[in-house]
Steps between C-alpha positions, in 0.01 A plus 500: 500500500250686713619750693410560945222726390320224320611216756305706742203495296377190387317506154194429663523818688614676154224338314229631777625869510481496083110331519457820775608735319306384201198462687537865663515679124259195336768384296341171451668218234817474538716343242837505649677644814877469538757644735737727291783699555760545741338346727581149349854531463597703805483628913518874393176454377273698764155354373336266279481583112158311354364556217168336470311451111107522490240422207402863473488727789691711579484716189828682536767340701468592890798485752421430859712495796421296813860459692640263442316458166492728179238364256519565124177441372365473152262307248674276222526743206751684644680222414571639134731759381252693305283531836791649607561761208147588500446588871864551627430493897899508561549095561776419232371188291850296497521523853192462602470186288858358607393517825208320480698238276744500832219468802436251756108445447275494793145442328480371128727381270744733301475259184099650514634845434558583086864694590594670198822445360765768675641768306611817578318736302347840449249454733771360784625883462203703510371381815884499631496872431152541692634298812765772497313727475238471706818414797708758453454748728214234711743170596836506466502101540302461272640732216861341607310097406366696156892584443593171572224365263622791174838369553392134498305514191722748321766190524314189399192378315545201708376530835557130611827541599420799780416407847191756616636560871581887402845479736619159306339644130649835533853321617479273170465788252780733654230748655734487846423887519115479473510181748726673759235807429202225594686342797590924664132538403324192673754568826410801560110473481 
């Protein structure tokens, strides 16, 4: 299952660079930290995709690149939809969640974590709408994955059946235009 990235880094070394980073921004109790993402399922994955639960800080959810590592950090009650709904930050609930449901965990246990039950909802959309947003005219690979991610939850409910490796997701819900736009996009840069 895990890709060459990961076989290159052992989840010692994973687990190390998450307690850094933790220590560097005082993030201190960490509940759970799990590899997510592309970078489970795939070799086009071109770093690491953690995202690491805390007790309480940070207050707002903080993203943190350190090739190869991206870091999603956030405290446990951001694990509700009506977190979600009352401070949309742009993460969209059912995916964030079905990821998490998905990860390889690195620290803690994922049976710790109270994952709500995933359904696409209102708040899935608002914060959909602010990724676009906000990437628009910014990061065209990123707008392209919030395309892939309107057309994925426009078509099911049920996100169990969805791989999350955008190339493989966007090829099982007949988004070949948007993938071939990702795969021009990601050669070129």
């Amino acid at each position: 299952m895990p890709n060459n990235l990961i076989l290159h880094k052992t989840l010692l070394e994973i687990k190390k660079a998450i307690e850094t980073v933790c220590n560097e921004y005082y993030w201190e109790d960490i509940v759970y930290a799990g590899i997510v993402g592309s970078s489970l399922i795939t070799s086009k994955a071109h770093d690491i995709d953690i995202i690491v639960i805390t007790t309480k800080i940070p207050e707002d959810p903080s993203l943190i690149h350190q090739h190869p590592y991206s870091f999603l950090v956030m405290n446990r009650t951001w694990l509700t939809y009506e977190k979600h709904n009352k401070q949309p930050v742009g993460l969209i609930p059912s995916i964030l969640f079905k990821s998490l449901q998905l990860s390889k965990p690195v620290i803690g246990n994922i049976k710790d974590l109270a994952i709500p039950t995933i359904t696409v909802n209102k708040t899935d959309w608002i914060n959909l709408q602010m990724k676009k947003d906000r990437y628009r005219k910014t990061d065209k690979k990123n707008y392209l994955v919030a395309l892939l991610f309107e057309h994925l939850l426009r078509l099911s409910p049920d996100l169990s059946m969805y791989s999350f490796d955008k190339y493989q997701m966007g090829e099982n819900i007949g988004a070949n235009e948007l993938v071939n736009e990702l795969l021009k996009y990601e050669l070129s840069s």
